[in-house]
py3Dmol code that shows the C-alpha trace and the ligand (Angstrom):
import py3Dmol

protein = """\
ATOM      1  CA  UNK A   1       0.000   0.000   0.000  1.00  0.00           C
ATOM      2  CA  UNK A   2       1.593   3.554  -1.433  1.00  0.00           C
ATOM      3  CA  UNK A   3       0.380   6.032   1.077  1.00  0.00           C
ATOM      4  CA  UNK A   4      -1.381   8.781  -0.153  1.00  0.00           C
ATOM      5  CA  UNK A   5       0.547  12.789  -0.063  1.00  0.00           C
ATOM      6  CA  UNK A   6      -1.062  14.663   2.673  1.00  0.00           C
ATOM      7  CA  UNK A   7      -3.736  16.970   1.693  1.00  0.00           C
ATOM      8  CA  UNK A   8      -2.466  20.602   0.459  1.00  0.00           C
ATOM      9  CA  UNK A   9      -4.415  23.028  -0.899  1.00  0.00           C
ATOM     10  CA  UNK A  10      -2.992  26.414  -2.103  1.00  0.00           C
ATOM     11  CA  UNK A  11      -5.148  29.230  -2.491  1.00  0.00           C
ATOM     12  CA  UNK A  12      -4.896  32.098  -5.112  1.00  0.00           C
ATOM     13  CA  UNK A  13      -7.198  34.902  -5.440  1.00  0.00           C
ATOM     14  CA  UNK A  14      -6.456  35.638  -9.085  1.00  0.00           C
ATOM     15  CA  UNK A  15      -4.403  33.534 -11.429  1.00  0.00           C
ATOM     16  CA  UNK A  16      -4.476  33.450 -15.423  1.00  0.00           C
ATOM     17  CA  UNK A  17      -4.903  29.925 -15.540  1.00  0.00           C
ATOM     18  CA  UNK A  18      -4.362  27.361 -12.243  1.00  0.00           C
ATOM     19  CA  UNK A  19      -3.503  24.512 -14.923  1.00  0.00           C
ATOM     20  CA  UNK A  20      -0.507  27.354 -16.321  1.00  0.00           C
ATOM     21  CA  UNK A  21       0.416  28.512 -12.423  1.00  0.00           C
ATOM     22  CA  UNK A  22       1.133  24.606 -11.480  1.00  0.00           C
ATOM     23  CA  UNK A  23       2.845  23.657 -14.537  1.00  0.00           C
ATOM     24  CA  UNK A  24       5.748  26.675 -13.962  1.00  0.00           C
ATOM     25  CA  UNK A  25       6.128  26.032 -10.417  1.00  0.00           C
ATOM     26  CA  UNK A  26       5.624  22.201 -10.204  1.00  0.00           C
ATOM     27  CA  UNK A  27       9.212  22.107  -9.146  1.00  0.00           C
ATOM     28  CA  UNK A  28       8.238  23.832  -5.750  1.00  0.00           C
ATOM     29  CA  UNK A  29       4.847  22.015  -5.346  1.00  0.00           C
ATOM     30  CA  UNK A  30       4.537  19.176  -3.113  1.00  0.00           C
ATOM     31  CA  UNK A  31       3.334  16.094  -4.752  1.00  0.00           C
ATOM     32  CA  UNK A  32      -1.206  16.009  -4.670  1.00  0.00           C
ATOM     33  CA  UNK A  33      -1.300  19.896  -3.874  1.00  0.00           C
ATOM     34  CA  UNK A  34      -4.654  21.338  -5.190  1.00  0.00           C
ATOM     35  CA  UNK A  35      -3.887  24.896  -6.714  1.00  0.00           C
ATOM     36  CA  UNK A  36      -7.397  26.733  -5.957  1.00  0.00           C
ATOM     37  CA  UNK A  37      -8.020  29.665  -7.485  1.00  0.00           C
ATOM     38  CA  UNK A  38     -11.434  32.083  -6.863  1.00  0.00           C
ATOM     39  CA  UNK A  39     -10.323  33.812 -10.242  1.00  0.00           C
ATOM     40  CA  UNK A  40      -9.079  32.512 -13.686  1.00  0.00           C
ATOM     41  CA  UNK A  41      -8.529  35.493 -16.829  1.00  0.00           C
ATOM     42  CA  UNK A  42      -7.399  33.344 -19.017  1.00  0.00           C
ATOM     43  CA  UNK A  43      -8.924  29.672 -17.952  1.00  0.00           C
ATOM     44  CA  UNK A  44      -8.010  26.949 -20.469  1.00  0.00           C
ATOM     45  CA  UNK A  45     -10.139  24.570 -21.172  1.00  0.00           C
ATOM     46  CA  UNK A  46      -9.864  21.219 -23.512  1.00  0.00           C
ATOM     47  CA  UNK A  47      -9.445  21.083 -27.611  1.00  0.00           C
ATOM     48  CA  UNK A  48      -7.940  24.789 -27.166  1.00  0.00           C
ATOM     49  CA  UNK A  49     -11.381  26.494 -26.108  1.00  0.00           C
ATOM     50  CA  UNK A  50     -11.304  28.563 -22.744  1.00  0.00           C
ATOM     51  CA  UNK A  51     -13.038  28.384 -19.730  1.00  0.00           C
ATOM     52  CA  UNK A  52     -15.089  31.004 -18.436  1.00  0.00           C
ATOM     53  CA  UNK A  53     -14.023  31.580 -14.569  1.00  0.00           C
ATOM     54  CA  UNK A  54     -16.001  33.936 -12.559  1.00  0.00           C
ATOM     55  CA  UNK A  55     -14.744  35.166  -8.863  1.00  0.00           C
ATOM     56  CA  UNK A  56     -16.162  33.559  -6.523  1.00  0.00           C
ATOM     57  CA  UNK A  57     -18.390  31.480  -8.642  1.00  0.00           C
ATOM     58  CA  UNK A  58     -17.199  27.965  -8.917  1.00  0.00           C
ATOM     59  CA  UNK A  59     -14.368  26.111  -7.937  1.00  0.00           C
ATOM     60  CA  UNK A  60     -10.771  25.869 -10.419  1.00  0.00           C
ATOM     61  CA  UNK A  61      -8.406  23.590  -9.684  1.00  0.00           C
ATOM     62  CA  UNK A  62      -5.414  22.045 -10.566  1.00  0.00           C
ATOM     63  CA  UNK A  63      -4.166  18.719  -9.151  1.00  0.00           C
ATOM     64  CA  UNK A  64      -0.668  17.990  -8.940  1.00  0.00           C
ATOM     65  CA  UNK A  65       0.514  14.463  -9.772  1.00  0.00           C
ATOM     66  CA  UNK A  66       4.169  13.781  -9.495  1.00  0.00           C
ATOM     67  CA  UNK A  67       3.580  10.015  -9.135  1.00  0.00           C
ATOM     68  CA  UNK A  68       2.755   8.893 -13.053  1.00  0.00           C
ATOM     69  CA  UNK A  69       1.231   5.788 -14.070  1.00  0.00           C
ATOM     70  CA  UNK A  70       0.533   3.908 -17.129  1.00  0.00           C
ATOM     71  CA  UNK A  71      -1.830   4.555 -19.014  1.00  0.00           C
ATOM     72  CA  UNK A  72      -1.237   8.627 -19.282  1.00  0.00           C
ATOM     73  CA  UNK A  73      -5.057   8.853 -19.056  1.00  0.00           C
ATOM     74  CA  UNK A  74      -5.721   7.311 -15.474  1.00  0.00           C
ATOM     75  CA  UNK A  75      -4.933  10.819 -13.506  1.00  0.00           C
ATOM     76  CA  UNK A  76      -7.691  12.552 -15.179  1.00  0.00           C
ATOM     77  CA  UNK A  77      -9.467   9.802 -14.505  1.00  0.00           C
ATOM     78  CA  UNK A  78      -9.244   9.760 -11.238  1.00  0.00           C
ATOM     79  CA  UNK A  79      -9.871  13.316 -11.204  1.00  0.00           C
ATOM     80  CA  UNK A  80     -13.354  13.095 -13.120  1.00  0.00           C
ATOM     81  CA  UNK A  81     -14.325   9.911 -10.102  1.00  0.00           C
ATOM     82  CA  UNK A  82     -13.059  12.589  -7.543  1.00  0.00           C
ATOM     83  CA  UNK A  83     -15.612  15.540  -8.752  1.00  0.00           C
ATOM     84  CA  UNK A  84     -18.265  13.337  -9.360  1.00  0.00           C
ATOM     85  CA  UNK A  85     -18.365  12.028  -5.754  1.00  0.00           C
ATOM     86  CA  UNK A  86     -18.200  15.540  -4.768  1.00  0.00           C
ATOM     87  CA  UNK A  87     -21.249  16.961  -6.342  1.00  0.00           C
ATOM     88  CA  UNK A  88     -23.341  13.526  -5.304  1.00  0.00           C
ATOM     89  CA  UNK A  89     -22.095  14.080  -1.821  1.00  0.00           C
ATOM     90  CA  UNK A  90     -23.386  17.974  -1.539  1.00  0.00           C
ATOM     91  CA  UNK A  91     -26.379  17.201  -4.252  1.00  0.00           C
ATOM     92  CA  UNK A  92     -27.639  14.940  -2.107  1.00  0.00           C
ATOM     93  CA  UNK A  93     -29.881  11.866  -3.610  1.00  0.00           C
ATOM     94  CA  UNK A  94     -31.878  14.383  -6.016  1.00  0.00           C
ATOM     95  CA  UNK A  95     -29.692  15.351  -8.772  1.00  0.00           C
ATOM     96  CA  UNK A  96     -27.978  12.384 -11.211  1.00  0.00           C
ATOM     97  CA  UNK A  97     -24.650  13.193 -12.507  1.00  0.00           C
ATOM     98  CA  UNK A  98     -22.653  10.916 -15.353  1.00  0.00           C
ATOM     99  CA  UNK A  99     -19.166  11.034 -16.743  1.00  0.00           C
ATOM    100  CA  UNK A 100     -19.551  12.313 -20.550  1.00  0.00           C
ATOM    101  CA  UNK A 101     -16.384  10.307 -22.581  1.00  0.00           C
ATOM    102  CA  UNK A 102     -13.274  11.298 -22.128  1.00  0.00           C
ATOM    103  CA  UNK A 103     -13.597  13.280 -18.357  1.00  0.00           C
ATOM    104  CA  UNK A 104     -16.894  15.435 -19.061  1.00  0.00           C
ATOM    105  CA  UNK A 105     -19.225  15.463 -15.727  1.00  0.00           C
ATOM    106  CA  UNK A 106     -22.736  15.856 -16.755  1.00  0.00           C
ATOM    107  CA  UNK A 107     -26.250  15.854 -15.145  1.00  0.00           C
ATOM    108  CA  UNK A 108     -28.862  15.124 -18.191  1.00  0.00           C
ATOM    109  CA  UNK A 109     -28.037  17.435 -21.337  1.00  0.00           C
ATOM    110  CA  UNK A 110     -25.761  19.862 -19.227  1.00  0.00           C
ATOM    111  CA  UNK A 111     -22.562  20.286 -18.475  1.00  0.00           C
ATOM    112  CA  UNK A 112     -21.947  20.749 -14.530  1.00  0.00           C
ATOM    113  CA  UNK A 113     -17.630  20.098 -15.129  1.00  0.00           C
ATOM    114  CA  UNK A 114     -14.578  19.527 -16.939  1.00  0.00           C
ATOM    115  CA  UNK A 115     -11.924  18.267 -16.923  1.00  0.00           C
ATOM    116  CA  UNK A 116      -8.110  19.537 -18.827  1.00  0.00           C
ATOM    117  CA  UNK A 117      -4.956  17.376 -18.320  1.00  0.00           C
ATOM    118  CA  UNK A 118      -2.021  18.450 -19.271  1.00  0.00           C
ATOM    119  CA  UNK A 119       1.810  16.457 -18.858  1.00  0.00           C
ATOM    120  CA  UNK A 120       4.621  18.873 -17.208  1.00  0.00           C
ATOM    121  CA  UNK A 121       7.584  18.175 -19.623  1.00  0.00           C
ATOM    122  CA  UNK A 122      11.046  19.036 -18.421  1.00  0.00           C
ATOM    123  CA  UNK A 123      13.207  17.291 -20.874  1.00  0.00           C
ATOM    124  CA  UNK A 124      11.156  13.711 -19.874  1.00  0.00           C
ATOM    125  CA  UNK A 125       8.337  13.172 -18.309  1.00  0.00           C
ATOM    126  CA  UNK A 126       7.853  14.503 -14.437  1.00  0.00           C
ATOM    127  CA  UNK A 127       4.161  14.744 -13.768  1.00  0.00           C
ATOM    128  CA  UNK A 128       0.920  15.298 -14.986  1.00  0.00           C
ATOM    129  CA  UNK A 129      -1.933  18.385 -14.093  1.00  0.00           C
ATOM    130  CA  UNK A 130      -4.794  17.806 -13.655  1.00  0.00           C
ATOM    131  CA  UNK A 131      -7.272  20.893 -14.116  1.00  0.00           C
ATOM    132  CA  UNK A 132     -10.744  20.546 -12.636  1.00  0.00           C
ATOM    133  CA  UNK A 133     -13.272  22.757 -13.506  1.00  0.00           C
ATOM    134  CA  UNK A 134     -16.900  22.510 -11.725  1.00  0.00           C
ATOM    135  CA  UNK A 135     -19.756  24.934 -11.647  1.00  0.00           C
ATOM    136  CA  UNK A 136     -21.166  25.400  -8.114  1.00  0.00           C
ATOM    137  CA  UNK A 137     -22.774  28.787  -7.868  1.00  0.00           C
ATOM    138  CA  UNK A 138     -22.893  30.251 -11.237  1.00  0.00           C
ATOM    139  CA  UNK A 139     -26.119  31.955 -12.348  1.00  0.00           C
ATOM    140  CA  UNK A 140     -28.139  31.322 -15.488  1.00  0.00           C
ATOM    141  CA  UNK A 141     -26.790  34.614 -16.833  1.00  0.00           C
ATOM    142  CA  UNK A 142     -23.227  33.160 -16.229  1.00  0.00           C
ATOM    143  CA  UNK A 143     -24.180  29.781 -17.823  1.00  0.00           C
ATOM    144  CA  UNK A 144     -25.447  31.378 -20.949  1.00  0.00           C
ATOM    145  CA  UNK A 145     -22.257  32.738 -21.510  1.00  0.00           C
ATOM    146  CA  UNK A 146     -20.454  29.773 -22.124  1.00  0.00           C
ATOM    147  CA  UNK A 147     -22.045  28.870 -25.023  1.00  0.00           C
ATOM    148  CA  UNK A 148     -23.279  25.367 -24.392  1.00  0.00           C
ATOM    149  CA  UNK A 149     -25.723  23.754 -22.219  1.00  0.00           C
ATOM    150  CA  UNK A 150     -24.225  24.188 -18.805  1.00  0.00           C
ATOM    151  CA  UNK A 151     -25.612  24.122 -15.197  1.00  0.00           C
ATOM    152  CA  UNK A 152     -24.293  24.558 -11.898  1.00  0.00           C
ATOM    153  CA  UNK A 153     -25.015  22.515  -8.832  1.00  0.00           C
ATOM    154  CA  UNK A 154     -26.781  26.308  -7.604  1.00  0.00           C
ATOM    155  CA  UNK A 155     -28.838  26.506 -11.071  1.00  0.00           C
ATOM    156  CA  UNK A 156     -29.830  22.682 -10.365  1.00  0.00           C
ATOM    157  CA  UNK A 157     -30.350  22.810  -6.428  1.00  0.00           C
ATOM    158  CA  UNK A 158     -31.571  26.020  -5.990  1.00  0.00           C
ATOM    159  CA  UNK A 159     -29.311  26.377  -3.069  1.00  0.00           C
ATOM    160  CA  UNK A 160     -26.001  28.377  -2.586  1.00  0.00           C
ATOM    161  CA  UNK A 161     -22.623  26.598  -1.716  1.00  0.00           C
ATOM    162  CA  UNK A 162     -20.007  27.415   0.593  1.00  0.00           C
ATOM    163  CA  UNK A 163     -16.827  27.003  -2.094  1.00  0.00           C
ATOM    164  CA  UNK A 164     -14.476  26.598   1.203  1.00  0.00           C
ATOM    165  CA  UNK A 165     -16.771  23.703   1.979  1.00  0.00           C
ATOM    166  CA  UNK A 166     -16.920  22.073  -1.724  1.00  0.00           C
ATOM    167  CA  UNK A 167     -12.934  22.576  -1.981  1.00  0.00           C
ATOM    168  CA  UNK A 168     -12.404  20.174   0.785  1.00  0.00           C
ATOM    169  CA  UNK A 169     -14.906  18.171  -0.199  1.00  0.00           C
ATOM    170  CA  UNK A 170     -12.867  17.750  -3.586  1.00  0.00           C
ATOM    171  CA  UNK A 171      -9.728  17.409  -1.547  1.00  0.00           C
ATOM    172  CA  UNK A 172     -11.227  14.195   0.408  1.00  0.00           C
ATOM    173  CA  UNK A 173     -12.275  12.508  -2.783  1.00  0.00           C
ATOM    174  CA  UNK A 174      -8.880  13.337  -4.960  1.00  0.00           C
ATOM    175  CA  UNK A 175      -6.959  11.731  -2.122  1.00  0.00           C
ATOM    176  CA  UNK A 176      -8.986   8.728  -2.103  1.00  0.00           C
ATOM    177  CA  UNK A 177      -8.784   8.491  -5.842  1.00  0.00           C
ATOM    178  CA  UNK A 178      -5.039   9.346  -5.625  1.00  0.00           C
ATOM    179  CA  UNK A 179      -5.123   5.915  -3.419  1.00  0.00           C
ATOM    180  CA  UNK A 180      -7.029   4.090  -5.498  1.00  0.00           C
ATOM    181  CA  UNK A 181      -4.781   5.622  -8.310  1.00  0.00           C
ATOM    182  CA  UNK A 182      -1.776   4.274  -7.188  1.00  0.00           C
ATOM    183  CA  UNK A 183      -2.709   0.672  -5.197  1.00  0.00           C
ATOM    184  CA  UNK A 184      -5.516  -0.476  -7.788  1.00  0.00           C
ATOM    185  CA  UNK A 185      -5.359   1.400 -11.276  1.00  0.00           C
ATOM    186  CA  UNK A 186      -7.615  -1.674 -12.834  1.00  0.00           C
ATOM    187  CA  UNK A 187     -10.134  -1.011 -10.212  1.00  0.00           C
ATOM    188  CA  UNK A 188      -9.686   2.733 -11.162  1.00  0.00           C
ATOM    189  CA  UNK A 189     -10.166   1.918 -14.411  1.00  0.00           C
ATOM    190  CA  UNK A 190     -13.163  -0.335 -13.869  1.00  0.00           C
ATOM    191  CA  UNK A 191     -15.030   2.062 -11.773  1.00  0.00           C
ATOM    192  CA  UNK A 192     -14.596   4.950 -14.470  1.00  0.00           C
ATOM    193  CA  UNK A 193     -15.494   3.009 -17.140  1.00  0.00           C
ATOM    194  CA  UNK A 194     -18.921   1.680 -15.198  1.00  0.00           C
ATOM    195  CA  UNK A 195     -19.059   5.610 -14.630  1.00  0.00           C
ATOM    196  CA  UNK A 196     -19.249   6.414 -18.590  1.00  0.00           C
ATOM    197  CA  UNK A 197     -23.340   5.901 -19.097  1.00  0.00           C
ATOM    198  CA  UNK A 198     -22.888   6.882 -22.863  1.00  0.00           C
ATOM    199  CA  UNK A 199     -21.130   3.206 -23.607  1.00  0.00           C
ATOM    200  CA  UNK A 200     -24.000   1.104 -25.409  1.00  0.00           C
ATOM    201  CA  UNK A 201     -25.549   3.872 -27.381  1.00  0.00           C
ATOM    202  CA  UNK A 202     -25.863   4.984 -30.772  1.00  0.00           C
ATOM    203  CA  UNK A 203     -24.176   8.629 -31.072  1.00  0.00           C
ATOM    204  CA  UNK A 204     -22.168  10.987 -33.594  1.00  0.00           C
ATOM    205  CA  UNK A 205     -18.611  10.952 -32.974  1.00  0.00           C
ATOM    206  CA  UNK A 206     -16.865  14.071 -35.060  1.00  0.00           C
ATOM    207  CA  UNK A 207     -13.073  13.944 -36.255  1.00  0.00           C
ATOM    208  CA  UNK A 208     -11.349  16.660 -36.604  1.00  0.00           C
ATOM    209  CA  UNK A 209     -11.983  16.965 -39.610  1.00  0.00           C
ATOM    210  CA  UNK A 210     -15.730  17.494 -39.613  1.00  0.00           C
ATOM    211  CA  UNK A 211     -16.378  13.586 -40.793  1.00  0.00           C
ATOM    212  CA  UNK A 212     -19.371  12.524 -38.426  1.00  0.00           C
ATOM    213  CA  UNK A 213     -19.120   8.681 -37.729  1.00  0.00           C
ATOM    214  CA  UNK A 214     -22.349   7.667 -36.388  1.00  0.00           C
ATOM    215  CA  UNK A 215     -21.896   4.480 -34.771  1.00  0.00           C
ATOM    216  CA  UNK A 216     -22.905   2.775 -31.092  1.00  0.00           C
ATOM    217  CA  UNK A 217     -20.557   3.266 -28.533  1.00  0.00           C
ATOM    218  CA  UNK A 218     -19.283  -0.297 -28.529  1.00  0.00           C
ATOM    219  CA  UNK A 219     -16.656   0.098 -25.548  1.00  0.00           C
ATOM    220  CA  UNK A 220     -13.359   2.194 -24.059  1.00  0.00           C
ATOM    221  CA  UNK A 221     -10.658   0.193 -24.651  1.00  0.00           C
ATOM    222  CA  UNK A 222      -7.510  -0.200 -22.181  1.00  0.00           C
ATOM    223  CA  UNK A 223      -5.712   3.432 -23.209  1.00  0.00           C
ATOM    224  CA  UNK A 224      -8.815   5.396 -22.577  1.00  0.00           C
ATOM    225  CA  UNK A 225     -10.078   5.078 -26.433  1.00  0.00           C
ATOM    226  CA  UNK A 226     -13.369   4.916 -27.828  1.00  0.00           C
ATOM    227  CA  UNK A 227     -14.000   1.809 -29.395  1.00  0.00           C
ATOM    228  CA  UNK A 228     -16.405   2.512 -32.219  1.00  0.00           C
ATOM    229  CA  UNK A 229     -17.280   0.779 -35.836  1.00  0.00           C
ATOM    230  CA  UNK A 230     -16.100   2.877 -38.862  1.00  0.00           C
ATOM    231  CA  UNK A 231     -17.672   1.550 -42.021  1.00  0.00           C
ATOM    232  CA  UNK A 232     -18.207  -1.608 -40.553  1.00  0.00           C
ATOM    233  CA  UNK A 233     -14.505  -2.062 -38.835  1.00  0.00           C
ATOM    234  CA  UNK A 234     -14.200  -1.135 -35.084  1.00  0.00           C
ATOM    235  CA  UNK A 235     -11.473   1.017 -34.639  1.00  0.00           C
ATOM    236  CA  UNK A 236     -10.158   2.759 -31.251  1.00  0.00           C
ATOM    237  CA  UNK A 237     -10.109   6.549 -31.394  1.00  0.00           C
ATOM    238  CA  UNK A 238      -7.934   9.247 -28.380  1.00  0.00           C
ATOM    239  CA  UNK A 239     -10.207  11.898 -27.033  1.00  0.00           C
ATOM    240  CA  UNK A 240      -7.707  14.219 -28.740  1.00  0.00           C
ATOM    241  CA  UNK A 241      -8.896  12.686 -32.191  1.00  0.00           C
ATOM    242  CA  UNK A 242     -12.864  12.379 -31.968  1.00  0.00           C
ATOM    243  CA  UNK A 243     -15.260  14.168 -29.986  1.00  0.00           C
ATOM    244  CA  UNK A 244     -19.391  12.940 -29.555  1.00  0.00           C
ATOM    245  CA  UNK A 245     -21.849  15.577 -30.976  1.00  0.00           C
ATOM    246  CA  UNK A 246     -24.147  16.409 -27.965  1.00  0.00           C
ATOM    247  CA  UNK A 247     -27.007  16.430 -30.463  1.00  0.00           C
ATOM    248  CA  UNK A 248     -26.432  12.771 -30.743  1.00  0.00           C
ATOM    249  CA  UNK A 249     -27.091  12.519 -26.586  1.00  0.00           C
ATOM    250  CA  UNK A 250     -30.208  10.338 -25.904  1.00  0.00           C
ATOM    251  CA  UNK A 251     -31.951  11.247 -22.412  1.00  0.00           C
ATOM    252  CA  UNK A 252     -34.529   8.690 -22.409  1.00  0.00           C
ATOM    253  CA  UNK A 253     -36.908  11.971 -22.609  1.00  0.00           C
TER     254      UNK A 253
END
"""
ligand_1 = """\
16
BTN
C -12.975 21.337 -20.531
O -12.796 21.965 -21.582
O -14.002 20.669 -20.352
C -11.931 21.342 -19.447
C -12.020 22.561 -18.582
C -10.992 22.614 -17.477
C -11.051 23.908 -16.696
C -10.150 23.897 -15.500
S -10.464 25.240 -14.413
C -9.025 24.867 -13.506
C -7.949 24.461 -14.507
N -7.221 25.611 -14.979
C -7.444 25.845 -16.271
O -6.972 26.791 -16.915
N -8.290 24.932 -16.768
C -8.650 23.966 -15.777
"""
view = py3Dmol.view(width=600, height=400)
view.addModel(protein, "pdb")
view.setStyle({"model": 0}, {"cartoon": {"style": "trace"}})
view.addModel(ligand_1, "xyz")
view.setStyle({"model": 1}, {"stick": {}})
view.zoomTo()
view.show()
């Protein structure tokens, strides 16, 4: 048993991006630290787009993995297990949240968080981050700006949360996926994978491109990849290479 690094959270008031902040100064970082930040100006999200990042809104984060294991894609995730048990733990039984393939977190046809992992390259490899971003308070107005269908746990609930109370919320569940990370990746694996409700339907996967594969879901193979049929063959695409039209999403509504 690998014990886990003892929980560290470092709080910034405003940062460009936390994902950025713990990538420069990963060197001085001990190894699980949570960079918080109430403020992001320049939040990054996946695919290049940004991420809109309100003060005092919602909770951005950036998880700092020195410990790396194979495959690449296991720290984020653990990270997308970690934020999911954190909204079901302050949602309570009434809301239903999902993991969207790769790392999206999703409750019905909105996005609630997401998820941007990025490798820390200093001549090899030394660590991944692992950027977590999760709506808690945001107001419809805020949500509209983002361009897609998003919620918050607030716009969902009705209620407001304390973000000092969520943060340590997240910090409980990233160290007990950081365990789980590091003592049982297959189980890791296995639990993610139950995790991913899309698996089993029929949806429009877009390459980069603009080709639109419509195919079922058939699986996620063992490096993360959706396993999907392409005129007839099944092949095994990265999350960097295809990405599922939301259109495509079937809510059973
Ligand atoms: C996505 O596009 O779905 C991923 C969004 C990730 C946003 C988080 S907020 C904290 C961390 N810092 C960043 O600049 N991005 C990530």
């Amino acid at each position: 048993m690998i014990d886990p690094p003892a929980d560290n959270i470092l709080f910034l008031n405003t940062v460009d991006s936390t994902n950025r902040y713990a990538s420069e100064h990963f060197d001085e970082l001990a190894d699980g630290t949570l960079v918080w930040a109430d403020e992001q100006t320049a939040g990054r999200g996946r695919l290049g787009r940004s991420w809109l990042s309100p003060k005092g809104e919602n909770l951005y984060v950036s998880w700092v993995v020195k410990q790396i294991r194979e495959p690449l894609f296991l720290a984020a995730a653990a990270a997308s297990l970690a934020v999911l048990e954190t909204l079901r733990e302050a949602a309570g039984n009434d809301l239903s949240f999902y993991l969207k393939w790769p790392n999206d977190i999703y409750s019905g046809p909105d996005k609630i968080s997401g998820i941007l992992s990025e490798g820390v390259v200093r001549e090899t490899l030394r660590g991944v981050i692992v950027g977590m971003g999760i709506n808690i308070n945001s107001p419809e107005a805020t949500l509209k700006r983002t361009g897609i269908r998003a919620a918050s746990l607030h716009s969902l609930d009705g209620r407001v949360f304390s973000l000092k109370k969520m943060i340590l919320r997240l910090a409980k569940h990233v160290c007990a996926c950081y365990i789980m990370y590091l003592n049982d990746p297959d189980g890791l694996f296995a639990r993610w994978k139950a995790e991913n409700l899309l698996i089993g339907q029929e949806l429009d996967f877009v390459l980069p491109d603009g080709r639109v594969i419509r195919s079922p879901f058939l699986d996620i193979a063992e490096d993360g990849g959706a396993v999907i049929l392409d005129d007839g063959r099944k092949r095994i695409f990265s999350c960097g290479d295809v990405r599922i039209a939301k259109g495509s999403l079937d809510f059973g509504t």
